[in-house]
PyMOL CGO cylinders between C-alpha atoms (Angstrom):
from pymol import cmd
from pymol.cgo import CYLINDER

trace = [
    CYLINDER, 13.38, 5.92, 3.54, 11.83, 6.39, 6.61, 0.3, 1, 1, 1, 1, 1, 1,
    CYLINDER, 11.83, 6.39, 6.61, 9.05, 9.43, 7.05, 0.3, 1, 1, 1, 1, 1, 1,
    CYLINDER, 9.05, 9.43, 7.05, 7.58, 8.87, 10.96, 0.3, 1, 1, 1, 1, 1, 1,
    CYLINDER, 7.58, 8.87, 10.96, 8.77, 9.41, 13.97, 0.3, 1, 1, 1, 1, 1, 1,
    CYLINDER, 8.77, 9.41, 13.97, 10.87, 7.06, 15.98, 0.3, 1, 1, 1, 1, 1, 1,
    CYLINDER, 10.87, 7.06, 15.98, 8.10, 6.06, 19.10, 0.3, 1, 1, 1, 1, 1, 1,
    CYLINDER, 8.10, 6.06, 19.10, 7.31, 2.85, 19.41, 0.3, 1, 1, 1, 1, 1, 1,
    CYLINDER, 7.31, 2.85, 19.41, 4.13, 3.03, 17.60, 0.3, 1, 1, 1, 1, 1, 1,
    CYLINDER, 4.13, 3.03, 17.60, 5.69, 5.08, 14.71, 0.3, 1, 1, 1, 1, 1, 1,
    CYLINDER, 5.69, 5.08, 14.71, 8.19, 2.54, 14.12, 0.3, 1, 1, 1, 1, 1, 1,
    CYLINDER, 8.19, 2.54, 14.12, 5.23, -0.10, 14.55, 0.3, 1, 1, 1, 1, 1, 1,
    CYLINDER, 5.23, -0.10, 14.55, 3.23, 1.42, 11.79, 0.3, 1, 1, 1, 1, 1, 1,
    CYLINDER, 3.23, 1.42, 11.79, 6.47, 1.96, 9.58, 0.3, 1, 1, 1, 1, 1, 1,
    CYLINDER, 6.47, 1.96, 9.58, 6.97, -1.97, 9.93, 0.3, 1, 1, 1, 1, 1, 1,
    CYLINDER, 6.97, -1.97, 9.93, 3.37, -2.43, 9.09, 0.3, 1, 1, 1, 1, 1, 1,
    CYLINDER, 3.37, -2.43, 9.09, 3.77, -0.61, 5.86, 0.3, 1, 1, 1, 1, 1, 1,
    CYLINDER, 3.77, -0.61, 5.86, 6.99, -2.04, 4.97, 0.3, 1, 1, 1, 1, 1, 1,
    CYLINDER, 6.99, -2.04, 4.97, 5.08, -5.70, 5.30, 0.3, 1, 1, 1, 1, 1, 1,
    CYLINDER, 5.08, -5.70, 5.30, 2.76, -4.81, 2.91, 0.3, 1, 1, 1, 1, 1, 1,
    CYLINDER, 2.76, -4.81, 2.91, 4.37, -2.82, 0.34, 0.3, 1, 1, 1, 1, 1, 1,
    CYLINDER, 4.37, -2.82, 0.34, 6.89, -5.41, 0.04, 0.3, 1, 1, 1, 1, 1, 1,
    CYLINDER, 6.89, -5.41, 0.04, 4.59, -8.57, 0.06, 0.3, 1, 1, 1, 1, 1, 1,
    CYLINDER, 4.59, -8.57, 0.06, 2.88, -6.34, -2.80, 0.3, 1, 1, 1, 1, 1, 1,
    CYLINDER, 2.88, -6.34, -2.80, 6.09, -5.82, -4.54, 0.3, 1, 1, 1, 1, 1, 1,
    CYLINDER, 6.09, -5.82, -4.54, 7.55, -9.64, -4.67, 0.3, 1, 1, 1, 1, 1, 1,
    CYLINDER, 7.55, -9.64, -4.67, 3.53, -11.00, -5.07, 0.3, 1, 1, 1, 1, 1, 1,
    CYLINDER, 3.53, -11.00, -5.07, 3.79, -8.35, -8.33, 0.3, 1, 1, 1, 1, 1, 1,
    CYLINDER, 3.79, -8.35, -8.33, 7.20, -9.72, -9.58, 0.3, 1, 1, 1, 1, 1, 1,
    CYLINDER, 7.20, -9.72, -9.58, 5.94, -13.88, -9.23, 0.3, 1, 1, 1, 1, 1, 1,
    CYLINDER, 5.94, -13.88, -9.23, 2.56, -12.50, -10.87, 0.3, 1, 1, 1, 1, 1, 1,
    CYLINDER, 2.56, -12.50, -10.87, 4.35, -10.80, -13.61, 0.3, 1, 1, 1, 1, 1, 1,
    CYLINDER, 4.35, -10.80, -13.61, 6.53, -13.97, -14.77, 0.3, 1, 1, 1, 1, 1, 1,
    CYLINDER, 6.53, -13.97, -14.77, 3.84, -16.38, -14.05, 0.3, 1, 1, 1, 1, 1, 1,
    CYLINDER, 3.84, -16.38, -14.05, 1.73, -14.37, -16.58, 0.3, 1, 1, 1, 1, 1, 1,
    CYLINDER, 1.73, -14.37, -16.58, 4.56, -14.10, -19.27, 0.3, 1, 1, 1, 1, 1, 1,
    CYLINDER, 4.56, -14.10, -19.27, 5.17, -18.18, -18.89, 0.3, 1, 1, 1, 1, 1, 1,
    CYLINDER, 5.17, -18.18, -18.89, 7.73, -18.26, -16.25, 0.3, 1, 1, 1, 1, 1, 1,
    CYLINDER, 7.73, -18.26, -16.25, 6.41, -21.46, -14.01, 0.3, 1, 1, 1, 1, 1, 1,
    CYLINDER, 6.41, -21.46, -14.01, 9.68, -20.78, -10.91, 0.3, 1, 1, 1, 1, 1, 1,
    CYLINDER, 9.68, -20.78, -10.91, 7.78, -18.45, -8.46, 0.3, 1, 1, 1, 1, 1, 1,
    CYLINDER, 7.78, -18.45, -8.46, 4.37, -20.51, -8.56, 0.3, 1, 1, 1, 1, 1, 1,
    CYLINDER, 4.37, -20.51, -8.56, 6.44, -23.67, -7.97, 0.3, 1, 1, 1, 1, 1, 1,
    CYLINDER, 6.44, -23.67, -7.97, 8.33, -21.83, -5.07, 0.3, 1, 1, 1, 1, 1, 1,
    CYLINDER, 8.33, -21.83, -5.07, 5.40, -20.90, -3.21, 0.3, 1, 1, 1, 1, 1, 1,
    CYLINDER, 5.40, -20.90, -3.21, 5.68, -17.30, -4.22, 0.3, 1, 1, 1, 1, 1, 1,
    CYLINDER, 5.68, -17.30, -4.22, 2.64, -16.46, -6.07, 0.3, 1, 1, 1, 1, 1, 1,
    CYLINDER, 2.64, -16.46, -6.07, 0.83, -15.95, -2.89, 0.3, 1, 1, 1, 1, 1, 1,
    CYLINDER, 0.83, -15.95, -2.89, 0.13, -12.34, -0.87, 0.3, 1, 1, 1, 1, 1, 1,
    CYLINDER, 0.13, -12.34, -0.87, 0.42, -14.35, 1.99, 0.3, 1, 1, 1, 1, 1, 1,
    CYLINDER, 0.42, -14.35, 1.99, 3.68, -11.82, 3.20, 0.3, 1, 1, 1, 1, 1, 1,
    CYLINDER, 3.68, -11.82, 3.20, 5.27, -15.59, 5.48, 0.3, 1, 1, 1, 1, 1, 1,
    CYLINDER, 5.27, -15.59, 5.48, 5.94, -16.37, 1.77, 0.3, 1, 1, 1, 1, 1, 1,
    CYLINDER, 5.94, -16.37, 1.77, 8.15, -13.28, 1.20, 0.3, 1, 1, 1, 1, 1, 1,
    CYLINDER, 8.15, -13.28, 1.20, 9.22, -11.64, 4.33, 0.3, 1, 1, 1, 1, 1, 1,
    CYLINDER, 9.22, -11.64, 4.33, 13.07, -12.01, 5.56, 0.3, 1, 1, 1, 1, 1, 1,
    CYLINDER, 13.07, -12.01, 5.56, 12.57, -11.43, 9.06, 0.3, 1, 1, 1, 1, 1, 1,
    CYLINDER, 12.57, -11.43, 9.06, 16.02, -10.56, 9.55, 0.3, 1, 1, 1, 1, 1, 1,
    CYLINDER, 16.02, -10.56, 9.55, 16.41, -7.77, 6.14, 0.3, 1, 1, 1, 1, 1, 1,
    CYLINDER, 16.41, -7.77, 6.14, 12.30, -6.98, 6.71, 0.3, 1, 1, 1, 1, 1, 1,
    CYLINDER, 12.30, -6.98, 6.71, 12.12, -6.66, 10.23, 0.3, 1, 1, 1, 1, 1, 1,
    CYLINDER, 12.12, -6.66, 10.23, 15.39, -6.85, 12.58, 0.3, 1, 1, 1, 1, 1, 1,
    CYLINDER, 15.39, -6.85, 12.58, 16.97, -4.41, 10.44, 0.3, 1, 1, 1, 1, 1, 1,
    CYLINDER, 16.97, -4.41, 10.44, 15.01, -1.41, 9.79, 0.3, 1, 1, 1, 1, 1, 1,
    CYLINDER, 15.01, -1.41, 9.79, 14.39, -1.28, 13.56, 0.3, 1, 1, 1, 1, 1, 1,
    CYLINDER, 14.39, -1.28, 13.56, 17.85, -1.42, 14.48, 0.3, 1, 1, 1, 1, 1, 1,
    CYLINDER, 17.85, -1.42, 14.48, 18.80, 1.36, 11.90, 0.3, 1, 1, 1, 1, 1, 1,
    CYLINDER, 18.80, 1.36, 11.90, 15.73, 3.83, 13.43, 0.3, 1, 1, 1, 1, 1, 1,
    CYLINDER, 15.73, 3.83, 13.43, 16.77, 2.44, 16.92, 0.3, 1, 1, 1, 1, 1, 1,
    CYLINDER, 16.77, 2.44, 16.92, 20.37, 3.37, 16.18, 0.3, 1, 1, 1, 1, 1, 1,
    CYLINDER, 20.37, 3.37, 16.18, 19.83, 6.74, 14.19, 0.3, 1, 1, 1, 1, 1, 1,
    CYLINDER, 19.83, 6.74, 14.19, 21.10, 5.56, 11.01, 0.3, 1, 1, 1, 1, 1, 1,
    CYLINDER, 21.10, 5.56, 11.01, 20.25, 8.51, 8.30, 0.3, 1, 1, 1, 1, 1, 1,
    CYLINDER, 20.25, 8.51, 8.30, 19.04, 5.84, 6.00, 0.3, 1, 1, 1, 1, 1, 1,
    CYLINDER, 19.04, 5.84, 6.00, 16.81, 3.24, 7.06, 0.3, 1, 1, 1, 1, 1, 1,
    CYLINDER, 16.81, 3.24, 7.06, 16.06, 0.17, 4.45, 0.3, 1, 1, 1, 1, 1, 1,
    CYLINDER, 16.06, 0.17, 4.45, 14.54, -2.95, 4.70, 0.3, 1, 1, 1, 1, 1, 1,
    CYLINDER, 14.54, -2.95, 4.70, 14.20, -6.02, 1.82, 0.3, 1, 1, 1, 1, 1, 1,
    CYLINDER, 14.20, -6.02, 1.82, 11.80, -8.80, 1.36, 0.3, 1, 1, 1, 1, 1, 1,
    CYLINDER, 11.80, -8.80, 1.36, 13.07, -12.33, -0.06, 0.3, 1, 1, 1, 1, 1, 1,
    CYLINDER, 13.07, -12.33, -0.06, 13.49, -11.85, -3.92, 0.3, 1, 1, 1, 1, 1, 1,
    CYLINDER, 13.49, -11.85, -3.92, 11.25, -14.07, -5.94, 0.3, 1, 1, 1, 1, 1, 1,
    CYLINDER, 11.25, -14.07, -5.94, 12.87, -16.21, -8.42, 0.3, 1, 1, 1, 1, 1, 1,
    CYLINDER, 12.87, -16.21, -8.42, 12.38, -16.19, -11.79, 0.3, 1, 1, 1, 1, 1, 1,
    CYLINDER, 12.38, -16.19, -11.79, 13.98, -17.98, -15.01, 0.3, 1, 1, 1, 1, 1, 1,
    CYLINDER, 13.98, -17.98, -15.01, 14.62, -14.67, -17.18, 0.3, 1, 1, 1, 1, 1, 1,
    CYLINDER, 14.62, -14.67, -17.18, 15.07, -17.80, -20.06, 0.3, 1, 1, 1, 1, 1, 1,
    CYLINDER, 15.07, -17.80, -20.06, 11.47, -19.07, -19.46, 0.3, 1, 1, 1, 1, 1, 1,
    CYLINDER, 11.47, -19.07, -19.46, 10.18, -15.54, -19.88, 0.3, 1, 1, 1, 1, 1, 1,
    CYLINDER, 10.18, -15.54, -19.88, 8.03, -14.50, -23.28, 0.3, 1, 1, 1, 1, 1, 1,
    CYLINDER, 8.03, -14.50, -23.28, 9.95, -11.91, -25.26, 0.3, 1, 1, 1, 1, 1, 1,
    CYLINDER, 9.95, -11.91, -25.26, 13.47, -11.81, -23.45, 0.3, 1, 1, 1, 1, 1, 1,
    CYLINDER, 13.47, -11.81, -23.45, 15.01, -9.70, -22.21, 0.3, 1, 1, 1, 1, 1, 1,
    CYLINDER, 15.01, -9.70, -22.21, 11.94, -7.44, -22.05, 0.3, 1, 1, 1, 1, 1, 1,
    CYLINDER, 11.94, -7.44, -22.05, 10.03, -9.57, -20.70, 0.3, 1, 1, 1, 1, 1, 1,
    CYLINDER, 10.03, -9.57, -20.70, 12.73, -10.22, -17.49, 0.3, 1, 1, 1, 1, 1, 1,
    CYLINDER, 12.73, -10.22, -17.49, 12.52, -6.42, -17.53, 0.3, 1, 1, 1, 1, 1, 1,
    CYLINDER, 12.52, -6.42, -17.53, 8.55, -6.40, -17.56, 0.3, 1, 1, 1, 1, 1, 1,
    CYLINDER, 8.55, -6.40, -17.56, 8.85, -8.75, -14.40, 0.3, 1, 1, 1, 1, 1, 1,
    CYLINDER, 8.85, -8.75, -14.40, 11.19, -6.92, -12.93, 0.3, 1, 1, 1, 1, 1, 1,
    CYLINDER, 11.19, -6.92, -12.93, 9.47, -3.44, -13.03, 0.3, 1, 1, 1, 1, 1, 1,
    CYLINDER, 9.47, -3.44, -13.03, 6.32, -4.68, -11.71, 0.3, 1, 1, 1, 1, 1, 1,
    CYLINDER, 6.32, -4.68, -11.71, 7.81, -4.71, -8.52, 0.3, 1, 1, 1, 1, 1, 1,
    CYLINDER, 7.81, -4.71, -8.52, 7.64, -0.84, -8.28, 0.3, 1, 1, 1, 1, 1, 1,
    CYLINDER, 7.64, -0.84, -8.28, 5.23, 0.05, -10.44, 0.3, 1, 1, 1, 1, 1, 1,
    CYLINDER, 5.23, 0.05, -10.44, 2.88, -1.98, -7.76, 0.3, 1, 1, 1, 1, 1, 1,
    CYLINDER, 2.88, -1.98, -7.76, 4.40, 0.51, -5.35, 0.3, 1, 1, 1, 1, 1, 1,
    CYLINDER, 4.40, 0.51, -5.35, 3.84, 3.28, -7.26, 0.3, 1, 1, 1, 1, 1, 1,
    CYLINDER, 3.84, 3.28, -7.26, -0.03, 2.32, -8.00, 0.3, 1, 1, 1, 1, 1, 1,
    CYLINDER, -0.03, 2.32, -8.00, -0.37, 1.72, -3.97, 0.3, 1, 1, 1, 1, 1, 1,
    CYLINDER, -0.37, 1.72, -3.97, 1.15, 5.05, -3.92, 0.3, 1, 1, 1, 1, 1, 1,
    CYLINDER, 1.15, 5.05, -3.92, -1.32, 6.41, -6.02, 0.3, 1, 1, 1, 1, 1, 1,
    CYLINDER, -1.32, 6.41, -6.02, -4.89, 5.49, -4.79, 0.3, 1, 1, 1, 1, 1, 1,
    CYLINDER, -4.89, 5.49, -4.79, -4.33, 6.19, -1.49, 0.3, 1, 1, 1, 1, 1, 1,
    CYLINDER, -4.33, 6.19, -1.49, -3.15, 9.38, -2.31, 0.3, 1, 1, 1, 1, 1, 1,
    CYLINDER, -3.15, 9.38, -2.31, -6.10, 10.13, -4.26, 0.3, 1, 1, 1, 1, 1, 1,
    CYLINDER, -6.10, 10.13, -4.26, -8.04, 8.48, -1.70, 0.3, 1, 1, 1, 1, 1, 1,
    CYLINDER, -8.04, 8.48, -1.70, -6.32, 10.98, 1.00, 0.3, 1, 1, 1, 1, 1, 1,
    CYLINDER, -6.32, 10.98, 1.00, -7.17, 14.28, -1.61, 0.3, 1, 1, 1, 1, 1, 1,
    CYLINDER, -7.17, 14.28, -1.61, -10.99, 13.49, -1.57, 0.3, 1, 1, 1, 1, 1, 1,
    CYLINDER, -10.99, 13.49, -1.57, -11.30, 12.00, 1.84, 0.3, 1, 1, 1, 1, 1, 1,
    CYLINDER, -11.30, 12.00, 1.84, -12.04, 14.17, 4.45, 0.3, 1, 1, 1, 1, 1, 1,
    CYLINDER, -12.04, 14.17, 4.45, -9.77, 12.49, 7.23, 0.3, 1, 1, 1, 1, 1, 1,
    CYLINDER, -9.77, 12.49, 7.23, -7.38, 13.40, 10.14, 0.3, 1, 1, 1, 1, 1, 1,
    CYLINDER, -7.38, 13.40, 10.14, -4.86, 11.98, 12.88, 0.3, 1, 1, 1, 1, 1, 1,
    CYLINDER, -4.86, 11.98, 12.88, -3.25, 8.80, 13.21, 0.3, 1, 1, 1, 1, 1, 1,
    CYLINDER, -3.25, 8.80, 13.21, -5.45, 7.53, 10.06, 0.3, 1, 1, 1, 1, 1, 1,
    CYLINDER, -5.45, 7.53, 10.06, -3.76, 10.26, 7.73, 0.3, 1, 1, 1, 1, 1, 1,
    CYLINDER, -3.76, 10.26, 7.73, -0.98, 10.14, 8.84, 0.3, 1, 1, 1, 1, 1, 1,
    CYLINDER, -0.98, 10.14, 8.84, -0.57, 5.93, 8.70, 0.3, 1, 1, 1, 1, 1, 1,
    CYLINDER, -0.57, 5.93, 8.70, -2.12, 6.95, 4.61, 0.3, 1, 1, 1, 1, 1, 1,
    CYLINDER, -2.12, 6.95, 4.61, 0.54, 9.45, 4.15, 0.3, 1, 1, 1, 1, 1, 1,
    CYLINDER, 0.54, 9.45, 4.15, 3.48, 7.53, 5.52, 0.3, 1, 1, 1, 1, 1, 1,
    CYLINDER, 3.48, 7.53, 5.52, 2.19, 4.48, 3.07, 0.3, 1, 1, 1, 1, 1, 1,
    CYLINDER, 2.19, 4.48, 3.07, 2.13, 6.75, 0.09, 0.3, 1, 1, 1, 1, 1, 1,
    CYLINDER, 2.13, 6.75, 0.09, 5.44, 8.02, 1.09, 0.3, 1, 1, 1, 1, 1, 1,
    CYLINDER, 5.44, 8.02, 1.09, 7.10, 5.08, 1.53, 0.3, 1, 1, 1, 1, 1, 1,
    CYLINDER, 7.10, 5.08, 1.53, 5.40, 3.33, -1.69, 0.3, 1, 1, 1, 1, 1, 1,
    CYLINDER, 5.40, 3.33, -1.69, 6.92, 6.01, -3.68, 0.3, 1, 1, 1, 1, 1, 1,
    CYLINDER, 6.92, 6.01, -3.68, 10.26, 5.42, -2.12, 0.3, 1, 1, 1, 1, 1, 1,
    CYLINDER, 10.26, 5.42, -2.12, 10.39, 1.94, -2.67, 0.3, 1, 1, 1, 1, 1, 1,
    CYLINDER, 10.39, 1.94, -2.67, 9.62, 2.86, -6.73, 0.3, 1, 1, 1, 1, 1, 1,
    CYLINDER, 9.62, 2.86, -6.73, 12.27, 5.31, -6.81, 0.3, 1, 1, 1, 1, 1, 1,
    CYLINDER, 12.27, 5.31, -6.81, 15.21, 3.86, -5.54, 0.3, 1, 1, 1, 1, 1, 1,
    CYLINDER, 15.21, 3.86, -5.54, 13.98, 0.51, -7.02, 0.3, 1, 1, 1, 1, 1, 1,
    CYLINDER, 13.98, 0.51, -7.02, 14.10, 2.29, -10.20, 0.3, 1, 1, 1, 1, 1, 1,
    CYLINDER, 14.10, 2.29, -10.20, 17.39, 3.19, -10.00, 0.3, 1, 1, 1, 1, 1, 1,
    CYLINDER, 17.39, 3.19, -10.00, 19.59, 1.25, -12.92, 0.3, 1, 1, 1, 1, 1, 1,
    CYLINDER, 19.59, 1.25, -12.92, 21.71, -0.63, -10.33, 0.3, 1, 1, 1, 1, 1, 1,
    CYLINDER, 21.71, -0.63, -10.33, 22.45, -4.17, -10.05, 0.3, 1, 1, 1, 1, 1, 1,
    CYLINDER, 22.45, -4.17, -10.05, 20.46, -5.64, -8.63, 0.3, 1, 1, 1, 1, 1, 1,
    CYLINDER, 20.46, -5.64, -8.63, 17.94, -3.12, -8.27, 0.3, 1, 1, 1, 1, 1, 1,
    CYLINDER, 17.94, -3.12, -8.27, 14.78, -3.85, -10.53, 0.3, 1, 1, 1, 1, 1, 1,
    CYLINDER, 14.78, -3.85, -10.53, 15.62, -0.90, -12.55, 0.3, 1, 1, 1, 1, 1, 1,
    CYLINDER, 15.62, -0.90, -12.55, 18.94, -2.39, -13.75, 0.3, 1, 1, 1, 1, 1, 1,
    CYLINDER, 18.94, -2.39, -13.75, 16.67, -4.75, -15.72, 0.3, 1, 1, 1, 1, 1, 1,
    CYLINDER, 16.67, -4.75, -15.72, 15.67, -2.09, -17.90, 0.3, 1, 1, 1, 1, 1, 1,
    CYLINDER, 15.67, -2.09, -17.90, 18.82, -0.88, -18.40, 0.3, 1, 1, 1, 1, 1, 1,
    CYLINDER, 18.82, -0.88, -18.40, 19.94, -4.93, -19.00, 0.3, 1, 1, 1, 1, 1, 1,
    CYLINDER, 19.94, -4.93, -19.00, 17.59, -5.11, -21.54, 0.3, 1, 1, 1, 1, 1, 1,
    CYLINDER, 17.59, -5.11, -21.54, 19.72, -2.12, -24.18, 0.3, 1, 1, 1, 1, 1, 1,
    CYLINDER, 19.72, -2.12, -24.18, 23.20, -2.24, -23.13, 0.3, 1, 1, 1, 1, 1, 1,
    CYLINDER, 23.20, -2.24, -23.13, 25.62, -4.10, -25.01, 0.3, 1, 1, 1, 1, 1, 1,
    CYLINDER, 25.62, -4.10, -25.01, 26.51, -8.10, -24.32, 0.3, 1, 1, 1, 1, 1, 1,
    CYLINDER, 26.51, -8.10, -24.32, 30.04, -6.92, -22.55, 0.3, 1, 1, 1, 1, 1, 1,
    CYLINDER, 30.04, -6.92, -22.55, 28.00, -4.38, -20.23, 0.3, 1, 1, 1, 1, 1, 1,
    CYLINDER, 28.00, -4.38, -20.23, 25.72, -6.93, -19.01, 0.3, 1, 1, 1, 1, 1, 1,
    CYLINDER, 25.72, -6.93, -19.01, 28.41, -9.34, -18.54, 0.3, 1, 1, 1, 1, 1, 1,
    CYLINDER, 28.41, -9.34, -18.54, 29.52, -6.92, -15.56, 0.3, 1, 1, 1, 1, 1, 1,
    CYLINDER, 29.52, -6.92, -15.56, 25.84, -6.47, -14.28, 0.3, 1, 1, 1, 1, 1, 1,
    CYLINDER, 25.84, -6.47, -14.28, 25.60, -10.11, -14.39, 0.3, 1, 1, 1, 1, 1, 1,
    CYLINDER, 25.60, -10.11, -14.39, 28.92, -10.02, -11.92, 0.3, 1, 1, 1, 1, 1, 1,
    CYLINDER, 28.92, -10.02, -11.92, 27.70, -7.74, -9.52, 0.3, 1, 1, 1, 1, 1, 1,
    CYLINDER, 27.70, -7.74, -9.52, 24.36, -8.78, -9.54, 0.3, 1, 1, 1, 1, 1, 1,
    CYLINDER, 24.36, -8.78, -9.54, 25.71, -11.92, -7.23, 0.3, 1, 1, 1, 1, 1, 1,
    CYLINDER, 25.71, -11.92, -7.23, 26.60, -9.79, -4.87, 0.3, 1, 1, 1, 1, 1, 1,
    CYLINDER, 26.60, -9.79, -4.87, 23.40, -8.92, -4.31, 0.3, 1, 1, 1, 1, 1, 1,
    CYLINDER, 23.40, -8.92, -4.31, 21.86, -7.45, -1.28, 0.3, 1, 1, 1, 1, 1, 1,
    CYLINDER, 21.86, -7.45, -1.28, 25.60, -6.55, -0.19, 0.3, 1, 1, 1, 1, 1, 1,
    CYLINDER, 25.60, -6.55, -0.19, 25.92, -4.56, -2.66, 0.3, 1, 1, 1, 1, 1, 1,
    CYLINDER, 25.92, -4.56, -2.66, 23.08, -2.23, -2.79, 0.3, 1, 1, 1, 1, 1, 1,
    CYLINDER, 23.08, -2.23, -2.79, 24.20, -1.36, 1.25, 0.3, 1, 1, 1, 1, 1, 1,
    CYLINDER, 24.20, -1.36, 1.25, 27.63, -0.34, -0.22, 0.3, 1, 1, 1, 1, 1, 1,
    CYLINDER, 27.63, -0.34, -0.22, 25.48, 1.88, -3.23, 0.3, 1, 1, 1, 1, 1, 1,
    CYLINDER, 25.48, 1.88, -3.23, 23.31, 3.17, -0.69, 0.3, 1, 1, 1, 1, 1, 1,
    CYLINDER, 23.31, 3.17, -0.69, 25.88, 4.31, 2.14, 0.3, 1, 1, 1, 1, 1, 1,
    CYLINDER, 25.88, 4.31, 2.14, 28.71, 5.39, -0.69, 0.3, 1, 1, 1, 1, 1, 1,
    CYLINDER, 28.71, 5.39, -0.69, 26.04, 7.64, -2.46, 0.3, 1, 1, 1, 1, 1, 1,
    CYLINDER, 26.04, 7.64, -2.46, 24.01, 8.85, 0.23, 0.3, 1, 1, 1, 1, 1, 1,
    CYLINDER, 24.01, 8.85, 0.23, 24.45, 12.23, -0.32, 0.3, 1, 1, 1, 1, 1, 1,
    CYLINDER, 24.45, 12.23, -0.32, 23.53, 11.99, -3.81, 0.3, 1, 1, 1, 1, 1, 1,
    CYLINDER, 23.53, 11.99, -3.81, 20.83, 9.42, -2.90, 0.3, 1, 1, 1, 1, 1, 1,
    CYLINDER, 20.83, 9.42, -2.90, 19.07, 11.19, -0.25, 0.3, 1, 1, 1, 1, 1, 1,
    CYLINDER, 19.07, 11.19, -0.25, 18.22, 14.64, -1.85, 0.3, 1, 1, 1, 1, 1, 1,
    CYLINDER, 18.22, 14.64, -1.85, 17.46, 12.85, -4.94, 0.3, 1, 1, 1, 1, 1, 1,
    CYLINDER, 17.46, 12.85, -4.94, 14.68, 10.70, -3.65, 0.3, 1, 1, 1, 1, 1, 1,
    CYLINDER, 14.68, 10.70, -3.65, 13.19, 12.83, -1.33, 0.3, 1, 1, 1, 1, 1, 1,
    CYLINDER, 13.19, 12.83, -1.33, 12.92, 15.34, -4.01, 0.3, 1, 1, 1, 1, 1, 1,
    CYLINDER, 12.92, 15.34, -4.01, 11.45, 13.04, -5.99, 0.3, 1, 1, 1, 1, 1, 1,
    CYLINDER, 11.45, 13.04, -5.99, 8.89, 11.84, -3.59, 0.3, 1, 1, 1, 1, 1, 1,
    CYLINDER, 8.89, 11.84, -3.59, 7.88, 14.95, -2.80, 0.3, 1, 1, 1, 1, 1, 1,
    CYLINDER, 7.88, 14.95, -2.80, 7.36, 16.05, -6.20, 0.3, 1, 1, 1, 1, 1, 1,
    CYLINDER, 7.36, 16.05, -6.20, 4.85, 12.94, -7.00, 0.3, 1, 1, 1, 1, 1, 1,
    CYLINDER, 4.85, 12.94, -7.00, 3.34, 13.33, -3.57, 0.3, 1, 1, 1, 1, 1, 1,
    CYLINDER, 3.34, 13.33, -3.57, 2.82, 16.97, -4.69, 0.3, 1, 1, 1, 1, 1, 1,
    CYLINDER, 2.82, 16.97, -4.69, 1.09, 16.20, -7.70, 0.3, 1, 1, 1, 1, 1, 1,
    CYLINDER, 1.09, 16.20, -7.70, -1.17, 13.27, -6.32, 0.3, 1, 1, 1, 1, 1, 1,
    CYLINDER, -1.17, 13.27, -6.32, -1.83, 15.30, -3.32, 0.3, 1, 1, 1, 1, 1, 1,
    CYLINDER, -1.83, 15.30, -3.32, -3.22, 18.24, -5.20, 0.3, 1, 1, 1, 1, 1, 1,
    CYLINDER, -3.22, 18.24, -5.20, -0.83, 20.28, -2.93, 0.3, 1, 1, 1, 1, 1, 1,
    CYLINDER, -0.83, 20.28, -2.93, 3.17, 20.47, -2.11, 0.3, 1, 1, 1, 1, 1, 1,
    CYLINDER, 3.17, 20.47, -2.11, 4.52, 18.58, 0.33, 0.3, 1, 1, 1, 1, 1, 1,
    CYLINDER, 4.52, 18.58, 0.33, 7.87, 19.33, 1.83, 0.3, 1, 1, 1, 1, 1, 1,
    CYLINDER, 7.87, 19.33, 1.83, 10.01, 16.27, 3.32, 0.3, 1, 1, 1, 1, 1, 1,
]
cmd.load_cgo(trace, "trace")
C-alpha cells in the first residue's frame, strides 16, 4: 500500500521505509528459525540487518517505483524470502508457523512504537509525516502478510490446522510463489483494498489515540 504522495521525495521516503520494514521483516523470519534450531538462514547469510542481505532490487526497488510512476492503484514491493527448513524447526508445524509470523508481527511492533512515539511526541512536517507513513506502511505489510494465502506468511498458520490433502494444494501453489500473490492481489483488489485500509486505519486509530481516515 502506498500512503504519500508521488514527488520525487515522497516516493524517496516510501522506498526508504520499504528498505527497512522489509530488512526487519526477513532479519525477524532468519531470527525466528535460528532460535527454534533451524541452522539454513544463518548459513545463507541471512541472519544479518544488513538490508544487501535481503533486498531484491528488482521486486524492492524497480518495481514499486514503476507502479507509483505508472499510477497503478496498488503499489507492492518484496524483499528476498529467507530460507528455512520447516523439518529442522522445534515443534513442527508450529514452529514453521512461529517463523513465519514473525515476519509481520516485527511490522506490526515497528508499527507500534512509533506510533506511540508520534502520540506523545510533540512533532510536525516532513518528520511526522516520514513517522506516519512508516506506521502506515508497517501495518500494511502485517495485514496483507497475514492474510492465509500461499505463500503469504499467514498461510502458515492456516498450514499448521488444515487437513494433510489441504496442505498438499498449499504446498502446490506455494511454488508459484511471488507470481502468484500479483494474480491474488490484482484479482481481489476490490476486496483487498477496502479491507486493508480499513484495517489500517482502525489500528492506526487506536495507537494514535485519534481516528485516522485513509
Amino acid at each position: 500500500m502506498h500512503y504519500m504522495d508521488n514527488t520525487v521525495i515522497g516516493i524517496a521516503l516510501y522506498i526508504v521505509i520499504v528498505v527497512i520494514a522489509l530488512t526487519i521483516h526477513e532479519f525477524s523470519h532468519a531470527w525466528a528459525g535460528h532460535l527454534l534450531g533451524d541452522v539454513t538462514a544463518k548459513q545463507e547469510g541471512r541472519l544479518t540487518l544488513n538490508p544487501a542481505a535481503h533486498i531484491d532490487p528488482l521486486t524492492t526497488l524497480v518495481m514499486p517505483i514503476a507502479l507509483i510512476f505508472f499510477g497503478s492503484p496498488v503499489v507492492f514491493g518484496a524483499a528476498k524470502p529467507v530460507p528455512f527448513n520447516p523439518y529442522a524447526v522445534r515443534y513442527g508445524r508450529w514452529g514453521a508457523a512461529l517463523v513465519a509470523v514473525a515476519g509481520p508481527f516485527s511490522n506490526l511492533i515497528m508499527a507500534t512504537f512509533v506510533g506511540l512515539y508520534l502520540r506523545l511526541a510533540p512533532i510536525s512536517g516532513v518528520y511526522e509525516k516520514f513517522l506516519l507513513e512508516f506506521m502506515l506502511i508497517n501495518l500494511a505489510f502485517f495485514i496483507f502478510n497475514m492474510i492465509p494465502f500461499p505463500p503469504l506468511d499467514g498461510s502458515r498458520v492456516l498450514y499448521a490446522v488444515v487437513p494433510g490433502s489441504v496442505r498438499d494444494v498449499m504446498d502446490q501453489m506455494e511454488r508459484y510463489g511471488l507470481l502468484l500473490v500479483f494474480a491474488f492481489i490484482f484479482i481481489a483488489f476490490s476486496f483487498l483494498s477496502p479491507f486493508i485500509s480499513s484495517a489500517v486505519s482502525s489500528i492506526a486509530s487506536f495507537i494514535l489515540g485519534h481516528q485516522i481516515m485513509l
